[in-house]
VEXKOLSE-910850 format. One record per residue: chain; residue number from 1; residue in three letters; x, z, y of N, C-alpha, C, O, CB in turn. Coordinates in pm, whole numbers. Each point is the difference from the previous one (the first is absolute). Glycine has a CB too. Layout:
// residues N
+--------+------+------+--------+--------+--------+--------+--------+--------+--------+--------+--------+--------+--------+--------+--------+--------+--------+
: drenba : milo : numi :   n.xx :   n.zz :   n.yy :  ca.xx :  ca.zz :  ca.yy :   c.xx :   c.zz :   c.yy :   o.xx :   o.zz :   o.yy :  cb.xx :  cb.zz :  cb.yy :
+--------+------+------+--------+--------+--------+--------+--------+--------+--------+--------+--------+--------+--------+--------+--------+--------+--------+
:      A :  NUM :  ALA :      X :      Z :      Y :      X :      Z :      Y :      X :      Z :      Y :      X :      Z :      Y :      X :      Z :      Y :
...
+--------+------+------+--------+--------+--------+--------+--------+--------+--------+--------+--------+--------+--------+--------+--------+--------+--------+
This chain:
// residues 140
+--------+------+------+--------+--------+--------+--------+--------+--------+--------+--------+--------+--------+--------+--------+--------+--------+--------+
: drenba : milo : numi :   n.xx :   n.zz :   n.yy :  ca.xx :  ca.zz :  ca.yy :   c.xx :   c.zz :   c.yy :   o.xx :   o.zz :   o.yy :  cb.xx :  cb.zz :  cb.yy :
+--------+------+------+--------+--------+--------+--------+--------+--------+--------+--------+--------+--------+--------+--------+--------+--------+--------+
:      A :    1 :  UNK :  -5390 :   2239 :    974 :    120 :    -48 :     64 :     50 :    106 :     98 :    -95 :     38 :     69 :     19 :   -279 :    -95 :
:      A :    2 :  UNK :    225 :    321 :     67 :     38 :     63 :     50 :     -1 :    -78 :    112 :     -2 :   -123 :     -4 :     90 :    253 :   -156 :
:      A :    3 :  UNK :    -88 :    -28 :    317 :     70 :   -107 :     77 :    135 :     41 :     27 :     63 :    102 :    -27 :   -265 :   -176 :    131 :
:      A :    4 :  UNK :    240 :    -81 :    -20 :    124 :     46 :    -27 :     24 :    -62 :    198 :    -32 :   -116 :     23 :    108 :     91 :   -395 :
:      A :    5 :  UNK :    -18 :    117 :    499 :     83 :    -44 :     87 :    -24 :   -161 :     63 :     11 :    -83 :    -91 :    139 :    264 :    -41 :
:      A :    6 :  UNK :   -167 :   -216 :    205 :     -9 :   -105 :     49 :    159 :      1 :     12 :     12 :     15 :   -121 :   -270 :    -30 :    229 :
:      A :    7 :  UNK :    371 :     11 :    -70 :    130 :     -3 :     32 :     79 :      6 :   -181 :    109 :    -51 :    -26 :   -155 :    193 :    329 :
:      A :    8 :  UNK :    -19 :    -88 :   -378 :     23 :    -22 :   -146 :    -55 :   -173 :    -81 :     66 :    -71 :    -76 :   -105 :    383 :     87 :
:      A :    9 :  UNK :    -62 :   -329 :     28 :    -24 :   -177 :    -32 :     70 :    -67 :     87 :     46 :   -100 :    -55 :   -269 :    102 :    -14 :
:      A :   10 :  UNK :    253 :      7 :    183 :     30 :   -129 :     61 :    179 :     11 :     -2 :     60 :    -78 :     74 :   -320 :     51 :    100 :
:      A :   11 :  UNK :    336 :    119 :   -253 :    128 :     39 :    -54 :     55 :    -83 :   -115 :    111 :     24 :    -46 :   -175 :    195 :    117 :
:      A :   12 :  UNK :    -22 :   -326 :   -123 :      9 :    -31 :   -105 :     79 :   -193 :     23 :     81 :    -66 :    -65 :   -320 :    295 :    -25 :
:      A :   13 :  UNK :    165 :   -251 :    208 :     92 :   -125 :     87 :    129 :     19 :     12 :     80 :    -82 :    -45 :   -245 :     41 :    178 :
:      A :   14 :  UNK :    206 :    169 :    -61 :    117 :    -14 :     35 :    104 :     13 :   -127 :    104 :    -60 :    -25 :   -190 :    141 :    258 :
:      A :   15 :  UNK :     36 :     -9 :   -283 :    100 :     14 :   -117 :      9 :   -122 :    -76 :    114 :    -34 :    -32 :   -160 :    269 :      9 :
:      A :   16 :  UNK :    -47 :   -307 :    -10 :     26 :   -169 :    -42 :    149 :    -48 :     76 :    107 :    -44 :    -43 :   -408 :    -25 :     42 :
:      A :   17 :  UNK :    243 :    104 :    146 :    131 :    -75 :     74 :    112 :     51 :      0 :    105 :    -57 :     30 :   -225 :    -16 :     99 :
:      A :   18 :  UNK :    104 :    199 :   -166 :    187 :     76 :     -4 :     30 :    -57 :   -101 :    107 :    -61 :      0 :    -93 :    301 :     78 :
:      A :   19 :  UNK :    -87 :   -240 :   -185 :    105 :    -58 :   -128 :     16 :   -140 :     12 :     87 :    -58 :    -66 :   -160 :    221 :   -106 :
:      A :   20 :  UNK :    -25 :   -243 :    274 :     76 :   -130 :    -33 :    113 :    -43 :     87 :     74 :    -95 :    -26 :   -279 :     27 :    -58 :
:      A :   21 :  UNK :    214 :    147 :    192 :    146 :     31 :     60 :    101 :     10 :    -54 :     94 :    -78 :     13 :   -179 :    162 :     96 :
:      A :   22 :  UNK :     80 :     73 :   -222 :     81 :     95 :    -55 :     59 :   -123 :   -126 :    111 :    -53 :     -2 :   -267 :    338 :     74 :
:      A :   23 :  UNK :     54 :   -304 :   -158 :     31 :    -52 :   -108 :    106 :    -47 :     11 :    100 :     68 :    -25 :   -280 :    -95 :    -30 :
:      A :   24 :  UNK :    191 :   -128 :    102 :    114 :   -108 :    -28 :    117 :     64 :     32 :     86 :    -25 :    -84 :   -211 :   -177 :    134 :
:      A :   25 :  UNK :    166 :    283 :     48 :    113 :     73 :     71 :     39 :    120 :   -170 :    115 :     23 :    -38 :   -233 :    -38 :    403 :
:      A :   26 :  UNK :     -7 :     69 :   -436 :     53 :     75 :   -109 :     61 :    -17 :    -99 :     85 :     62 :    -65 :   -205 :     -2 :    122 :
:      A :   27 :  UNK :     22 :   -232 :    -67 :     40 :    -83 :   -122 :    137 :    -53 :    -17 :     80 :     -1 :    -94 :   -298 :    -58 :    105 :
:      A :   28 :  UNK :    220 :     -2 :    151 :    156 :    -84 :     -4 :     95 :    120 :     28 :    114 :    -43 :     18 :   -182 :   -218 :     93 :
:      A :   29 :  UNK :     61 :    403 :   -100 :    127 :    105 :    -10 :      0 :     -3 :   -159 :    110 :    -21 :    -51 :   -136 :    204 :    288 :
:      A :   30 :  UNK :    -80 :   -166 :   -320 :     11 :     27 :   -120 :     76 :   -119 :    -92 :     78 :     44 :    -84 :   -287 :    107 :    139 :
:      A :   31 :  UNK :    195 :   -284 :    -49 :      2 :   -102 :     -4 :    167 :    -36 :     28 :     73 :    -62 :    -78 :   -347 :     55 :    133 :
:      A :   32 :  UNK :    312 :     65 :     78 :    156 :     59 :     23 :     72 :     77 :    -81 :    111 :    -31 :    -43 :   -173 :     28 :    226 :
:      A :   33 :  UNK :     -6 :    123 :   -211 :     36 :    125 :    -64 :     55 :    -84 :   -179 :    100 :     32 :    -64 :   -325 :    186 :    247 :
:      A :   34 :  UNK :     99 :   -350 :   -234 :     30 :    -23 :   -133 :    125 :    -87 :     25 :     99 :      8 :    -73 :   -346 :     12 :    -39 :
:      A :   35 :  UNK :    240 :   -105 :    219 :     78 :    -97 :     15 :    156 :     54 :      0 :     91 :    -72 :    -42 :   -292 :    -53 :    164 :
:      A :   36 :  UNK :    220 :    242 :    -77 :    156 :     53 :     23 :     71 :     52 :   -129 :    116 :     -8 :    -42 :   -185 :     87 :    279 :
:      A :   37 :  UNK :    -81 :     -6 :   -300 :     68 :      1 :   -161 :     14 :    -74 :   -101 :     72 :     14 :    -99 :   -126 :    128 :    133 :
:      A :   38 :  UNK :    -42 :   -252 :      4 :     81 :   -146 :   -115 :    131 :    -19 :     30 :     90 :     14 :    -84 :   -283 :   -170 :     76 :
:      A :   39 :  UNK :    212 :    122 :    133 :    133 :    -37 :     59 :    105 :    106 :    -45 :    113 :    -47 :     -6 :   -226 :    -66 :    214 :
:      A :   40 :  UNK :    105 :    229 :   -237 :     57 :     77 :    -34 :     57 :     -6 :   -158 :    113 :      2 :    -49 :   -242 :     92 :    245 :
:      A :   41 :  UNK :      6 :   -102 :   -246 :     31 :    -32 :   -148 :     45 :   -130 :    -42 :     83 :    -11 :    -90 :   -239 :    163 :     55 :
:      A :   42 :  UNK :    102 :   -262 :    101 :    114 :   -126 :    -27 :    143 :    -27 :     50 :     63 :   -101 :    -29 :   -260 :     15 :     24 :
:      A :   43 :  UNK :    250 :    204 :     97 :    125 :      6 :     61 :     66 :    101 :   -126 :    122 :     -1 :    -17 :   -192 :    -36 :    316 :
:      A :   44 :  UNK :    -24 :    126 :   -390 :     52 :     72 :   -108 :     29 :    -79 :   -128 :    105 :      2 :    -65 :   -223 :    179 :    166 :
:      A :   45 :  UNK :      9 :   -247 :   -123 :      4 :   -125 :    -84 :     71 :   -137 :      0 :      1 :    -80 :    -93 :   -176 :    185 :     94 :
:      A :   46 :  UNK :    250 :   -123 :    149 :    125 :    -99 :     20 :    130 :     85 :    -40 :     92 :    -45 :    -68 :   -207 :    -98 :    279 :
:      A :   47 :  UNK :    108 :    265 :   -161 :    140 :     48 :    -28 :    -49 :    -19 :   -190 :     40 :   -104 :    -54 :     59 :    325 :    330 :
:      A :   48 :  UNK :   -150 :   -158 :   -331 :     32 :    -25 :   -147 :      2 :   -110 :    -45 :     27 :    -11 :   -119 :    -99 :    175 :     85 :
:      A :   49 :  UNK :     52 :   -248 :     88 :     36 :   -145 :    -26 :    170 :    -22 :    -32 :     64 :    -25 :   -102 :   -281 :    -42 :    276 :
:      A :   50 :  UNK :    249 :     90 :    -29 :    149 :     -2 :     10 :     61 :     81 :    -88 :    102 :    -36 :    -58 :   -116 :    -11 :    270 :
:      A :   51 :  UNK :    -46 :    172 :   -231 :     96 :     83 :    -69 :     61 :    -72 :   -156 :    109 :     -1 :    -58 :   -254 :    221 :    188 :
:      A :   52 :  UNK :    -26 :   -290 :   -160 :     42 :    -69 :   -109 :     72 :   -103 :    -67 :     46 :    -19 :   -113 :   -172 :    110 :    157 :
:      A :   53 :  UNK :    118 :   -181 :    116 :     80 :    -65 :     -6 :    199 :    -21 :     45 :     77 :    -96 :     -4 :   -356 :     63 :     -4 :
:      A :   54 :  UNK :    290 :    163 :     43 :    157 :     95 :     40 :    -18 :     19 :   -139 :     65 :    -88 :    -57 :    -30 :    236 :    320 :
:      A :   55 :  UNK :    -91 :    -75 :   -346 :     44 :     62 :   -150 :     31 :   -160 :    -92 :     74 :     -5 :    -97 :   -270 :    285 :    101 :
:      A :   56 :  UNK :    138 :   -375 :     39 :     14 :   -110 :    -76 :    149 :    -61 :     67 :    104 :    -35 :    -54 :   -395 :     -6 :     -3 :
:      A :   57 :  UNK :    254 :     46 :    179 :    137 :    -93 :     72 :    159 :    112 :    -60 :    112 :    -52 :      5 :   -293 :    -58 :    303 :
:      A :   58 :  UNK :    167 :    235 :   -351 :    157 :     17 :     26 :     15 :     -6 :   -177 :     91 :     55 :    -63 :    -41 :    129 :    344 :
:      A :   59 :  UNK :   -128 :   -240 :   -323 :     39 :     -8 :   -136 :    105 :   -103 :    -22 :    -39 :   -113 :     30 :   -182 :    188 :    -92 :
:      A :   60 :  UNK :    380 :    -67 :      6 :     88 :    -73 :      8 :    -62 :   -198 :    -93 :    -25 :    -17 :   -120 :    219 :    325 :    141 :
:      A :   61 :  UNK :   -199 :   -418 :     93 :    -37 :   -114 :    -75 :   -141 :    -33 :     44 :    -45 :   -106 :    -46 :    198 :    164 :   -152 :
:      A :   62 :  UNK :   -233 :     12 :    279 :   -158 :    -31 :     68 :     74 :   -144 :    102 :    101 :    -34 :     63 :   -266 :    361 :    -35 :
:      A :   63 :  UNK :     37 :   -367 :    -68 :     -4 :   -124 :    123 :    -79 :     37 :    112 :    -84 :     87 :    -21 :     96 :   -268 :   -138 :
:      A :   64 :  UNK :     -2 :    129 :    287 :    -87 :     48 :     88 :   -164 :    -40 :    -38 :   -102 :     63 :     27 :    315 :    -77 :    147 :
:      A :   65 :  UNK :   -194 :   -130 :   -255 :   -162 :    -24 :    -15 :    -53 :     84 :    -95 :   -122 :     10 :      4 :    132 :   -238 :     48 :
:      A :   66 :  UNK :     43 :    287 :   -130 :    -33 :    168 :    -93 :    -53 :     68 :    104 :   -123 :      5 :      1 :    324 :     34 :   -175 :
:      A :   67 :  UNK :   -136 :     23 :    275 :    -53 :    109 :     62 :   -102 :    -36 :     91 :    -80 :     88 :     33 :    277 :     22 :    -63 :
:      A :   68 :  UNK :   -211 :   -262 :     93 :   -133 :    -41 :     34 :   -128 :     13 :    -58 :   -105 :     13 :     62 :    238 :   -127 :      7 :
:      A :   69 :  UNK :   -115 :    109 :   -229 :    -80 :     -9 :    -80 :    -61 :    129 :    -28 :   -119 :     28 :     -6 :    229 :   -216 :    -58 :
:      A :   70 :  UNK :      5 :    268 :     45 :   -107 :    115 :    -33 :    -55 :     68 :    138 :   -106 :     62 :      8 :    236 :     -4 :   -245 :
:      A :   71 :  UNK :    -55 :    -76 :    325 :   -115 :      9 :    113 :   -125 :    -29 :     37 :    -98 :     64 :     38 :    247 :    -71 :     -5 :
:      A :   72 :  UNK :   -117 :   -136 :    -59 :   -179 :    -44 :    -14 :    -69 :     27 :   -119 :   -122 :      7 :      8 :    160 :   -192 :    120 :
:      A :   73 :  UNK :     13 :    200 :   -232 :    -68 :     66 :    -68 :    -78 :    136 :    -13 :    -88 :     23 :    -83 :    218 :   -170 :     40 :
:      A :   74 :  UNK :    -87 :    226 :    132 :    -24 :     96 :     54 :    -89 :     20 :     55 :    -98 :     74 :    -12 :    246 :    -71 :      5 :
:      A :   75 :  UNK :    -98 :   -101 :     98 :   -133 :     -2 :    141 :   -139 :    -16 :    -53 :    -92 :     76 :     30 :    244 :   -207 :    143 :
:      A :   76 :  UNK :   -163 :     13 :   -267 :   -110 :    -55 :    -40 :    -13 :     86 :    -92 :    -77 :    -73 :    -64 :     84 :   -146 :    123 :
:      A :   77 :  UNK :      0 :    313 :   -124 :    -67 :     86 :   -109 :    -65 :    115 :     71 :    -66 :     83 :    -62 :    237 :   -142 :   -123 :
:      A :   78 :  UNK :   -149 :     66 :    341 :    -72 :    100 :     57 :    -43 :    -80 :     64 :   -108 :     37 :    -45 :    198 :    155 :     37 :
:      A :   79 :  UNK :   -121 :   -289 :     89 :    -89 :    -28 :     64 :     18 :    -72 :    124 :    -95 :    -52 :     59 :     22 :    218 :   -173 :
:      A :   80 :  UNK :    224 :   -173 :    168 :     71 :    -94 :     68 :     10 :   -144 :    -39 :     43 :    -22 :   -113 :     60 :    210 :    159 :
:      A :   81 :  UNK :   -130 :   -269 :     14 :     22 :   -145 :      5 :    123 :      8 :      3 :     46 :      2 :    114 :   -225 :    -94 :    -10 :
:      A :   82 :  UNK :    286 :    100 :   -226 :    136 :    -35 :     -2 :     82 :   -109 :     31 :    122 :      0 :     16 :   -179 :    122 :   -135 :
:      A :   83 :  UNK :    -46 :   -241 :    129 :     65 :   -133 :     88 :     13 :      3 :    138 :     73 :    -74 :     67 :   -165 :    -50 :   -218 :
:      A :   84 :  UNK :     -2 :    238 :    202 :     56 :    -19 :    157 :    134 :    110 :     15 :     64 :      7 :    105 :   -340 :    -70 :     12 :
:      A :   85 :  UNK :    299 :    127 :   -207 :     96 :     95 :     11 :    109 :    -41 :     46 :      4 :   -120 :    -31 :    -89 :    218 :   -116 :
:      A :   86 :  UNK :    223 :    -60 :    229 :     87 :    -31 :     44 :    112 :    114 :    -64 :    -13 :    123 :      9 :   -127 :   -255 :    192 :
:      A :   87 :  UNK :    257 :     56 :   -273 :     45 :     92 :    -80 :    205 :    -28 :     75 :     73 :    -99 :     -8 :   -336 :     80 :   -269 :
:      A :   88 :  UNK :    277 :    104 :    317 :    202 :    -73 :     65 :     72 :    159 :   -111 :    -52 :    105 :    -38 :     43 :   -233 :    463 :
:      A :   89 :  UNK :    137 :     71 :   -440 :     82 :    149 :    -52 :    103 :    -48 :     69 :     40 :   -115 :     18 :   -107 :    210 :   -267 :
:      A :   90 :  UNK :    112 :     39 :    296 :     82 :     53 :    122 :      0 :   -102 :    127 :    107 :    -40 :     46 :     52 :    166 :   -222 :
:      A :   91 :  UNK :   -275 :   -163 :    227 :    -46 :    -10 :     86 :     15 :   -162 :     88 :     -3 :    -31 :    119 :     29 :    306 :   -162 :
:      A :   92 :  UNK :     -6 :   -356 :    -93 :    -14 :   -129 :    -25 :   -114 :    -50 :    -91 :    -29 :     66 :    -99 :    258 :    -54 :    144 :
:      A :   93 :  UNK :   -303 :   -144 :    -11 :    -64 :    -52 :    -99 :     27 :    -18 :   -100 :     93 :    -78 :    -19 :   -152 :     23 :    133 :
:      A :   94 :  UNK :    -16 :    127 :   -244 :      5 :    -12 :   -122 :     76 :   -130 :    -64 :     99 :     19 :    -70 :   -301 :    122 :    101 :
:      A :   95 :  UNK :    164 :   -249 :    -10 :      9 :    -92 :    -30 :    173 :    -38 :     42 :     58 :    -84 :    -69 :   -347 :     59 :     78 :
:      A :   96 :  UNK :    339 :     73 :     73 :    113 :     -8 :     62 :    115 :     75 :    -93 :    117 :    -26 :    -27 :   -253 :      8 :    259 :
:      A :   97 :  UNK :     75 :     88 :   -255 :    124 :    150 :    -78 :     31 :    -65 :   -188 :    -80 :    -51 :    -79 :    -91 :    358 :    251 :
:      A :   98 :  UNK :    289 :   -280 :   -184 :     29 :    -37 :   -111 :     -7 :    159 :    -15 :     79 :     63 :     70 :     55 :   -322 :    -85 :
:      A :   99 :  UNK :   -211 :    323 :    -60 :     10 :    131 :    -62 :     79 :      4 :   -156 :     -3 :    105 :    -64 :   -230 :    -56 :    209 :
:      A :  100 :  UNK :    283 :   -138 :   -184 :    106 :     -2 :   -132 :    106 :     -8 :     52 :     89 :    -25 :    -81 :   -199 :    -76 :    -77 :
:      A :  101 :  UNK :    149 :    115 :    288 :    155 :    -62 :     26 :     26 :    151 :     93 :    111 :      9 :     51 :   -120 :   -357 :    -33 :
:      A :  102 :  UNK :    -81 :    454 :      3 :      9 :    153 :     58 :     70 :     50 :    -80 :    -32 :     -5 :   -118 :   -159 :     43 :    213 :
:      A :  103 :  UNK :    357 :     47 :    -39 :     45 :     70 :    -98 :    -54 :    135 :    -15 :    -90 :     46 :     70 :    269 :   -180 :    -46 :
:      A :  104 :  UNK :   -117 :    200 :   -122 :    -56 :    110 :    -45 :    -12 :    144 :    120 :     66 :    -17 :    103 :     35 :   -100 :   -352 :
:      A :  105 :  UNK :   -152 :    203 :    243 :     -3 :     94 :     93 :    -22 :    -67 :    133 :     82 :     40 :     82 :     59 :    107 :   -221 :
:      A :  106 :  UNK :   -190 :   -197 :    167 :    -56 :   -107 :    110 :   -156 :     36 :      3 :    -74 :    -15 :    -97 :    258 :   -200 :     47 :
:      A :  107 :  UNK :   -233 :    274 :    202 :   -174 :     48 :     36 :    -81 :   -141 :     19 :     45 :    -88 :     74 :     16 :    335 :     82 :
:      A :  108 :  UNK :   -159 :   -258 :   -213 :    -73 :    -85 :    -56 :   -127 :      8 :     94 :    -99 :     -9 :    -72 :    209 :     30 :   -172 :
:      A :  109 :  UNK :   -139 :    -11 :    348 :   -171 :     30 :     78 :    -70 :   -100 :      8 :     26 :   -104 :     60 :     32 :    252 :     84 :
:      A :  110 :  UNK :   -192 :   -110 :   -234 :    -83 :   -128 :      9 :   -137 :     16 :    128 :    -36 :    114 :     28 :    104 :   -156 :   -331 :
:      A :  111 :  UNK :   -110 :    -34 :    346 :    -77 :     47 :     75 :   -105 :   -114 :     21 :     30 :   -116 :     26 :    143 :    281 :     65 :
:      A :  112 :  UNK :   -318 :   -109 :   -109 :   -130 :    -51 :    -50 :    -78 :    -50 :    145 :     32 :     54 :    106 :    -42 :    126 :   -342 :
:      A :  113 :  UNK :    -40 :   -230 :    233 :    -74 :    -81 :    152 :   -129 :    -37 :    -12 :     30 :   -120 :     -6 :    164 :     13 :     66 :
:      A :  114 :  UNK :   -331 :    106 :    -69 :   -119 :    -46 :      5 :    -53 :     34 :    147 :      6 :    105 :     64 :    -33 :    -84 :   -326 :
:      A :  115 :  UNK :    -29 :   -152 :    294 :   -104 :     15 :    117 :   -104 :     59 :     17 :    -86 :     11 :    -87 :    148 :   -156 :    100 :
:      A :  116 :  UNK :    -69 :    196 :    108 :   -100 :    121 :    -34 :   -153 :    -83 :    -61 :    -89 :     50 :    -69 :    210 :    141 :    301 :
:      A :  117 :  UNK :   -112 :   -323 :   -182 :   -150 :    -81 :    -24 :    -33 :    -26 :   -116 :   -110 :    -45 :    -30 :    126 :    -58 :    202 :
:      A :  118 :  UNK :     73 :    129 :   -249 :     -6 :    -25 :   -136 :    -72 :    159 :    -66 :    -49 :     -9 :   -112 :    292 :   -194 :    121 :
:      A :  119 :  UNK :   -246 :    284 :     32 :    -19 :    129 :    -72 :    -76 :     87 :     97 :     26 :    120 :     -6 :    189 :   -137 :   -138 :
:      A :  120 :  UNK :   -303 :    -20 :    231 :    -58 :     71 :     49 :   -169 :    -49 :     -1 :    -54 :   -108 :    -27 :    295 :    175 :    143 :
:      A :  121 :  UNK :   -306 :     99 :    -63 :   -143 :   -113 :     -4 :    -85 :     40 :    128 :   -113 :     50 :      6 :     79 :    -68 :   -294 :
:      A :  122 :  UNK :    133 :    -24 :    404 :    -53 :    -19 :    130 :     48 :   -142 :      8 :    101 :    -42 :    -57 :    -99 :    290 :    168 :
:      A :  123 :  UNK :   -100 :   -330 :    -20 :     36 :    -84 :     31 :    155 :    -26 :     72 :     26 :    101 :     65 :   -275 :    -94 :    -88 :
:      A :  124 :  UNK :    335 :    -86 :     30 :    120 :    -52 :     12 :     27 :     -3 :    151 :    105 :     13 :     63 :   -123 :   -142 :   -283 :
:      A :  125 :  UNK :   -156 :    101 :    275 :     37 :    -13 :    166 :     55 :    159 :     93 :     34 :     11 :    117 :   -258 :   -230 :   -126 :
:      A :  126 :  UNK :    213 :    324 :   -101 :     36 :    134 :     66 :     97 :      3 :    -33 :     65 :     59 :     86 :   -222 :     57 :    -73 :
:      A :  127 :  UNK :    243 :   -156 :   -126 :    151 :     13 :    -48 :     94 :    -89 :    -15 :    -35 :   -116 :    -18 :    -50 :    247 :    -70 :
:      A :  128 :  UNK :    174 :   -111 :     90 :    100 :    -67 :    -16 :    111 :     26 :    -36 :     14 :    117 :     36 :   -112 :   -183 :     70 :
:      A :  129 :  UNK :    235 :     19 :   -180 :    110 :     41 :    -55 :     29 :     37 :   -111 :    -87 :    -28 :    -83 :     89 :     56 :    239 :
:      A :  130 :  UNK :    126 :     49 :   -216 :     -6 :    -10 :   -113 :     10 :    154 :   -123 :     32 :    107 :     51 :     58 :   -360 :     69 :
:      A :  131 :  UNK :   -105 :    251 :   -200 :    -18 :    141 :    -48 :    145 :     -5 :    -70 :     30 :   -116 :    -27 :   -323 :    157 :    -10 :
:      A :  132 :  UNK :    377 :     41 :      4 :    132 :     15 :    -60 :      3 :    128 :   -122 :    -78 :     92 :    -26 :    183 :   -189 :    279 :
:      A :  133 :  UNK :     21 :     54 :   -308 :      0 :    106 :    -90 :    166 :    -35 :    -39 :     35 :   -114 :    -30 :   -332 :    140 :    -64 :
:      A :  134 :  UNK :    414 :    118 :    101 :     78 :    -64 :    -75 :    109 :    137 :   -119 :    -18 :    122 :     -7 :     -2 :   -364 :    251 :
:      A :  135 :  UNK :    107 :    172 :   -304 :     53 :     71 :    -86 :    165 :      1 :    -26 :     31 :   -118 :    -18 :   -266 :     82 :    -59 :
:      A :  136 :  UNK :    360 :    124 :     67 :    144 :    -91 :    -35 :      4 :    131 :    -70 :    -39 :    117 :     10 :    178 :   -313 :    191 :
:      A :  137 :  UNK :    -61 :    105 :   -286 :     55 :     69 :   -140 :    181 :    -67 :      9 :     35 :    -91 :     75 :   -334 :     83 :   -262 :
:      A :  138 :  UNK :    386 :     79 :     93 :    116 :    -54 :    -16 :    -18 :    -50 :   -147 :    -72 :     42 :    -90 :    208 :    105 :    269 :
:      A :  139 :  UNK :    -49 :   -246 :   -175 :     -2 :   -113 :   -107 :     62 :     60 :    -89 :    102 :     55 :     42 :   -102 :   -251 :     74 :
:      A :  140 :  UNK :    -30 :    215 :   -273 :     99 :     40 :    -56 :    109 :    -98 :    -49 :    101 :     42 :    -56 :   -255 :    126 :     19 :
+--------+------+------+--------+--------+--------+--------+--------+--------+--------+--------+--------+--------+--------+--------+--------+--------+--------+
């Protein structure tokens, strides 16, 4: 057996305790660090929502519940809960807009809404509000 330092064995405590300091403070930056790029990519993944549903809405004869639809359809093929989605064009509730009665050459912006609680995977008690995404096209 080598020896080894009396000040070299009893080095081995403290360092237990730095990391159990250090840790949680590393984890929850890292933990941050993932959390900002989901949010990122589901704010990328709402706008293509909309986009798809602007390419559907300026098609001459779409109903607004068309362009709801393929929105949520959308959502839910990637991974969004498309029922909590919140879908308005030009900046009324969906449900409100007669999109067959828009004349032609008329800007069409749809714009996508999910809560952040719905799509995240930190608990809800650190966040709050809503994630957006939106798109306008002219009608042909």
């Amino acid at each position: 057996m080598r020896y080894q330092p009396p000040s070299v064995r009893t080095r081995w405590g403290a360092t237990v305790v730095e990391f159990a300091l250090v840790a949680p403070i590393f984890f929850f930056v890292v933990l941050g660090i993932v959390e900002v790029g989901r949010g990122c990519m589901v704010q990328e993944l709402l706008t293509e929502g909309a986009r798809r549903g602007a390419r559907t809405g300026v098609i001459e004869g779409t109903s607004s519940a068309t362009i709801k639809q393929t929105v949520t359809d959308y959502l839910t093929s990637v991974g969004i809960n498309g029922e909590t989605a919140g879908v308005s064009v030009n900046d009324a509730p969906i449900d409100s807009v007669d999109a067959q009665a828009m004349p032609a050459y008329t800007e069409i912006t749809v714009v996508v809404t999910v809560p952040v609680s719905s799509c995240t995977w930190v608990p809800t008690l650190f966040l709050r509000g809503t994630i957006s995404g939106q798109y306008t096209m002219r009608r042909e």
